[in-house]
C-alpha positions in Angstrom: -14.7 -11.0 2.6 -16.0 -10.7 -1.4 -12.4 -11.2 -2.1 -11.8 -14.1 0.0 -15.1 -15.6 -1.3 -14.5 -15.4 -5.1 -10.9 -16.7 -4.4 -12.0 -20.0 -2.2 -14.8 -20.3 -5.7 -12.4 -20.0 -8.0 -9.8 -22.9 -5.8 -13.3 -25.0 -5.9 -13.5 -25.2 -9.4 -10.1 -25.6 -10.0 -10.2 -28.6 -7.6 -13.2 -30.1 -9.1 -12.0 -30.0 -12.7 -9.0 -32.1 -11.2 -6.7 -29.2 -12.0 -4.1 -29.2 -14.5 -1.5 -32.2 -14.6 1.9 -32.0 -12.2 4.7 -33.7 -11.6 5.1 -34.6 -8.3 8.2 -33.1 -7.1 6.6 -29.3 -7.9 2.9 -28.6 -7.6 2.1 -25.1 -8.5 -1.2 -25.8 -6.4 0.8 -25.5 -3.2 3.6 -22.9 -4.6 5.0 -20.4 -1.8 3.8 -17.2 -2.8 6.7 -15.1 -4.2 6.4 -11.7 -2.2 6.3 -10.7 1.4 4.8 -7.7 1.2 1.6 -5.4 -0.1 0.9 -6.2 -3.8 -1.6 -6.4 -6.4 -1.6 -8.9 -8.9 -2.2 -8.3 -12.7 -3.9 -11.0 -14.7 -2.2 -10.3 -17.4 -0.8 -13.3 -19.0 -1.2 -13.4 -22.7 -1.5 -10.1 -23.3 -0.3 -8.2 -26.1 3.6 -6.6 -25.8 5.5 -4.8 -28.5 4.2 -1.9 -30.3 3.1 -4.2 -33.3 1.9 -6.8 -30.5 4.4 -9.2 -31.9 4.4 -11.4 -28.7 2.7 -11.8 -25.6 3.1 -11.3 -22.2 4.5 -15.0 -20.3 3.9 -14.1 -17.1 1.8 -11.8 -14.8 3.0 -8.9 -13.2 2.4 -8.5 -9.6 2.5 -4.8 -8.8 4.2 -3.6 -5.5 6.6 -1.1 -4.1 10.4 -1.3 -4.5 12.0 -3.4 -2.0 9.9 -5.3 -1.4 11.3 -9.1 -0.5 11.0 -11.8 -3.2 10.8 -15.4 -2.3 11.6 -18.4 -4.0 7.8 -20.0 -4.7 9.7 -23.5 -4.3 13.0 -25.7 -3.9 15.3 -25.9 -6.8 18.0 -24.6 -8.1 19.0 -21.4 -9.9 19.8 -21.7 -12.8 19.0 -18.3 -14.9 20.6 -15.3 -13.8 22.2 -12.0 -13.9 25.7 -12.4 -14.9 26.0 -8.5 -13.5 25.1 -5.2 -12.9 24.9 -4.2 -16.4 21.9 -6.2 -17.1 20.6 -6.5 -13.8 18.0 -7.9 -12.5 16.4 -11.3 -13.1 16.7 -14.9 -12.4 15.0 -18.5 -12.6 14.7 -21.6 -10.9 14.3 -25.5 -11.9 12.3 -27.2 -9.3 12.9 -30.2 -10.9 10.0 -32.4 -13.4 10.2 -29.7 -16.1 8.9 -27.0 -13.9 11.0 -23.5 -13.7 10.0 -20.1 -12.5 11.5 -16.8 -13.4 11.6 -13.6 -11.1 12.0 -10.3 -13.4 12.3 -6.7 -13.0 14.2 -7.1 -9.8 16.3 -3.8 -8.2 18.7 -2.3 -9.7 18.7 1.0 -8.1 21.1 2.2 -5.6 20.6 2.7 -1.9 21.7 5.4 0.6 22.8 5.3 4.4 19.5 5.0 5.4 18.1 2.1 3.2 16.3 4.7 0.9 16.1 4.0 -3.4 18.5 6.9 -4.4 16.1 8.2 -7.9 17.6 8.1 -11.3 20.7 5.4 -10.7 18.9 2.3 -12.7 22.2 -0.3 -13.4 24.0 0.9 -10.1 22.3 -1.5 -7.8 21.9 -5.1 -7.3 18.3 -6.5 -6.2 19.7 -10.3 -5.8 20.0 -11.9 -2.7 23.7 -12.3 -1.0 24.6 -15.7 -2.0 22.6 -16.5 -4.5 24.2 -17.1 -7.8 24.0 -19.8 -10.9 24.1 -23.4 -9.5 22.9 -22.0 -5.9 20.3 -24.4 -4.0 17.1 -22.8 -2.7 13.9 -23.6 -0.8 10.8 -22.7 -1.0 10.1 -19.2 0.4 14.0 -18.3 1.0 14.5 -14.6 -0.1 16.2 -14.1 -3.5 15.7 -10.7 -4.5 13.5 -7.7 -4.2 11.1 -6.1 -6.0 12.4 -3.1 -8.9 12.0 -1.8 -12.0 15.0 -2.8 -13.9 15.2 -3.9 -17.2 12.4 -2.5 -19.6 10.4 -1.5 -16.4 12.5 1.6 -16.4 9.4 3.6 -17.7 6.7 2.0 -15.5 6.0 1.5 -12.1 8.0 -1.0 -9.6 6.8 -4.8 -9.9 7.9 -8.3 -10.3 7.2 -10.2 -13.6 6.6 -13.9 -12.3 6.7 -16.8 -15.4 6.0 -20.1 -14.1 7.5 -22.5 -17.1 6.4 -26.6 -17.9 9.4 -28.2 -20.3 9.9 -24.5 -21.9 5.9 -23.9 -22.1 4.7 -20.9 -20.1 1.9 -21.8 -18.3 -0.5 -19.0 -16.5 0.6 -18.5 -12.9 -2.4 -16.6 -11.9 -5.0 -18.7 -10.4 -2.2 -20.8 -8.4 -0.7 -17.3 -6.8 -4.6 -16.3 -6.0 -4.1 -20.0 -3.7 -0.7 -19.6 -3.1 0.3 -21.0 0.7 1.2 -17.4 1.7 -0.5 -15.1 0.2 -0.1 -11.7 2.0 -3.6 -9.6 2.1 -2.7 -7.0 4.5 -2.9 -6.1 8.0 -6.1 -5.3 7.8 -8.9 -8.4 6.9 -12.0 -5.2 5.5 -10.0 -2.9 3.3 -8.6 -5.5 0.3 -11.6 -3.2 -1.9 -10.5 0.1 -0.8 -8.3 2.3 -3.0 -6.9 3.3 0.1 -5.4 0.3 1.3 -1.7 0.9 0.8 -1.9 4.2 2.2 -4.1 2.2 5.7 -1.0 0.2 5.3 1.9 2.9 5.4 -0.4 5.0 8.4 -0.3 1.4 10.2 3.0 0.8 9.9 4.0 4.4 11.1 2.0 3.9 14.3 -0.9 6.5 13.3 -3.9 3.7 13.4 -4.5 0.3 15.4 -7.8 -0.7 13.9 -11.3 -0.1 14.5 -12.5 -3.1 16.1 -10.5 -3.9 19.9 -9.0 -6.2 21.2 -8.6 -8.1 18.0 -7.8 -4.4 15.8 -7.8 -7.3 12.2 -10.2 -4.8 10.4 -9.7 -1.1 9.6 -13.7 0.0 8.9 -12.2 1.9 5.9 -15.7 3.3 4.4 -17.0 4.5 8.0 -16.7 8.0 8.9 -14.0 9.1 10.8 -14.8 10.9 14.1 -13.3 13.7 15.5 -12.1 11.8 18.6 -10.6 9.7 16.0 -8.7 12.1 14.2 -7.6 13.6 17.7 -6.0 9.7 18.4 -4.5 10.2 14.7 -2.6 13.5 15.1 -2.2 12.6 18.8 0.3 9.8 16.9 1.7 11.3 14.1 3.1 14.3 16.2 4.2 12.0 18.8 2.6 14.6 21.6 2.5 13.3 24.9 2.3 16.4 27.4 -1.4 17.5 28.5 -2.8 19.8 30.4 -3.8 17.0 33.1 -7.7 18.2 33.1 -10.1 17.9 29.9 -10.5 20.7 27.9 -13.7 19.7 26.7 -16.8 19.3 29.2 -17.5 15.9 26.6 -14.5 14.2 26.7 -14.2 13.7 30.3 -14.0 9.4 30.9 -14.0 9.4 26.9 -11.7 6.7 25.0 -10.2 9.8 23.2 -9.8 12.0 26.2 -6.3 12.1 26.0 -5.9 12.5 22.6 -8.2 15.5 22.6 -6.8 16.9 25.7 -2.9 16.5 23.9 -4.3 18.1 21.3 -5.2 20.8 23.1 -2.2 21.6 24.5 -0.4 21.7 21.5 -2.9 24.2 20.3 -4.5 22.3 17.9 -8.1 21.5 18.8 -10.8 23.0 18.8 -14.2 22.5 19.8 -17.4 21.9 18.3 -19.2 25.0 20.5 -17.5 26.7 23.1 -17.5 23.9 26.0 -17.6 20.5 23.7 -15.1 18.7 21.6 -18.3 16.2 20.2 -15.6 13.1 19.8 -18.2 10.9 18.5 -19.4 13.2 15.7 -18.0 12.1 12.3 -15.0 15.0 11.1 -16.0 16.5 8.0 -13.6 17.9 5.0 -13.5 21.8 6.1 -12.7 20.5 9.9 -10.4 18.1 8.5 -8.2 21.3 6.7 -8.4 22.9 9.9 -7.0 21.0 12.0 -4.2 19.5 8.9 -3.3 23.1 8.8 -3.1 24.0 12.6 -0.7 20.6 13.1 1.4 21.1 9.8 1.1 24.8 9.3 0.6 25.1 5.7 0.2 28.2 4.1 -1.6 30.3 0.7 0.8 33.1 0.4 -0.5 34.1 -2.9 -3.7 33.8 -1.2 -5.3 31.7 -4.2 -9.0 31.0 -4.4 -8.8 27.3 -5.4 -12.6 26.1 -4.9 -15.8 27.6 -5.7 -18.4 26.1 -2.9 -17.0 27.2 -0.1 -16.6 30.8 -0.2 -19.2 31.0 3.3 -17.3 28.4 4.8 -15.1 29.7 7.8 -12.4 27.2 7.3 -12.4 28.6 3.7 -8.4 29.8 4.6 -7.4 26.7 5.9 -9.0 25.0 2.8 -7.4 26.9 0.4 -4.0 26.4 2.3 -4.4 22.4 2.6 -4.6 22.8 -1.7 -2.4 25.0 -2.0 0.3 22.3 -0.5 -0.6 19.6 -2.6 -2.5 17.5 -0.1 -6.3 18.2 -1.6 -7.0 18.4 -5.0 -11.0 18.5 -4.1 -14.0 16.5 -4.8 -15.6 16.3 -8.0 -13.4 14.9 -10.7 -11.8 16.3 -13.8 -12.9 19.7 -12.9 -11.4 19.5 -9.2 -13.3 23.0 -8.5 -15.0 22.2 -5.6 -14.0 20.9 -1.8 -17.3 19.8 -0.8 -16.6 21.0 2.6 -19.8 19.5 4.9 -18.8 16.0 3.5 -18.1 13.4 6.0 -14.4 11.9 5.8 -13.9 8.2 5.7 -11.3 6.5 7.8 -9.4 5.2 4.5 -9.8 9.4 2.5 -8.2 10.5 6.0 -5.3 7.8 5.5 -4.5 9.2 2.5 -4.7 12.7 3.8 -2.1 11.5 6.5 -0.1 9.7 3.9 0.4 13.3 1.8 0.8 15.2 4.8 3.6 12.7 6.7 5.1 12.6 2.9 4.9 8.7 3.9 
């Protein structure tokens, strides 16, 4: 909501200042935005490139995985391109009235059987649309490419350098994508904030979470603690378990919204109660219960049986801790010195996505 707030500011004083002058065949005020798909964007136009900082930077870089879809942000026709795959991957458009954009750092990796980026083969892909070549007609949100590292991206992380161009002028594209027509905030309306939210995104899209707030499931709740019913629905998805006992296992749970997942849990000899008789589904998971039960579904192990925190030596899901580190998945709590787990801490619902995310190698 702070997001969307200082966005519809910032398009009110843009309006009231009358905006900058168009042509009327291209208006970058009502530009398609020019990715489908989770991103970030940079404002980073004008800022210093080359070791000496001998130029600057004519675009902004809108940070998001590889593959993800670029669209054209309007109609026009391409006219800047890559002649081939070694010096793949960009191209431009002219919509006409002196306006172009350009579309950088598209894929150049190759791709396997299964539509995965094979690492370490920049040059042997090509991230440009089928059909699109120079003197191609496009409209406005048509795919043309997808989203890579080529070029001198090679060393950093996937994302697409977007120019937008007045008669040979680069112009700052940044507060026209903030209002672009389709800009694409996520599944979820509450989590735009969180660190977490491409990791709520990839545990949404693998069928792990719905949303904390039926029917409507738009909002994720990503700084509220994550109950232990919760995480049973969690794991009850990820491992795809579906046989049960057909009778709670926990006097609690009985008529609960989790009872299934708790009871599937169960079976599969992962739960395990808060006394001897009670699951306690409403009571928010903390971090040493969260490493048990990571540990009971995944089966991780501490074979050198490595001591890797120092405050939980009385916990009894000290094991299990030291097991969930030892596999990478926790690195612990207090930051640079990562020595302790702080074990009696609540879990939020967007640290458990993450959790899932390391766990499910998503």
């Amino acid at each position: 909501m702070k997001r969307l707030i200082l966005v519809l500011a910032a398009l009110a004083a843009l309006m009231a200042a009358g905006g900058p002058a168009v042509a009327a065949g291209f208006d970058p005020n009502t530009m398609t935005y020019p990715l489908d798909g989770e991103n970030r964007i940079t404002d980073s136009f004008g800022d210093c490139r080359g070791a000496d900082c001998s130029r600057s930077h004519e675009g902004v870089d809108i940070m998001a995985a590889k593959g993800v879809p670029v669209l054209a942000a309007g109609d026009g026709t391409v006219t800047w391109i890559s002649s081939g795959p070694s010096n793949c991957c960009y191209l431009g458009i002219d919509h006409g009235d002196g306006f172009v954009t350009r579309y950088i750092h598209l894929n150049d990796d190759a791709i396997d059987e299964a539509g995965n980026y094979i690492p370490n083969t920049d040059g042997q892909g090509w991230g440009i649309a089928e059909g699109i070549v120079n003197g191609s007609a496009v409209t406005a949100g048509q795919l043309i490419g997808w989203v890579g590292d080529s070029g001198n991206a090679a060393e950093n992380v996937p994302h697409l350098h977007f120019e937008l161009r007045k008669d040979g002028s680069p112009i700052d594209p940044y507060q026209y994508l903030l209002h672009a027509a389709a800009v694409w905030r996520g599944t979820f309306s509450d989590d735009d904030e969180s660190v977490h939210e491409a990791n709520i995104e990839k545990i949404f899209t693998a069928g792990i979470t719905v949303g904390c707030n039926p029917p409507l499931n738009d909002e994720f709740c990503p700084q509220r603690s994550i109950t232990r019913g919760e995480m049973a629905a969690f794991l009850a998805r990820a491992l795809n378990l579906s046989a049960t006992t057909g009778a709670p296992a926990y006097d609690d749970v009985t008529g609960h919204l989790f009872e299934i997942a708790v009871d599937r849990l169960q079976t599969a000899g992962i739960a395990f109660g808060c006394d001897e008789d009670s699951f306690c589904p409403d009571r928010p998971l903390e971090r040493d219960e969260m490493a048990e039960l990571l540990v009971r579904a995944f089966g991780y192990e501490n074979p050198d049986g490595t001591d890797f925190f120092a405050d939980d030596e009385d916990n009894p899901f000290e094991e299990s801790i030291n097991k969930l580190a030892n596999a990478g998945i926790t690195v612990g709590c207090n930051p640079p010195a990562y020595d302790n787990y702080c074990a009696d801490r609540n879990l939020s619902r967007a640290e458990m996505a993450t959790f899932f995310v390391r766990s499910l190698d998503l």
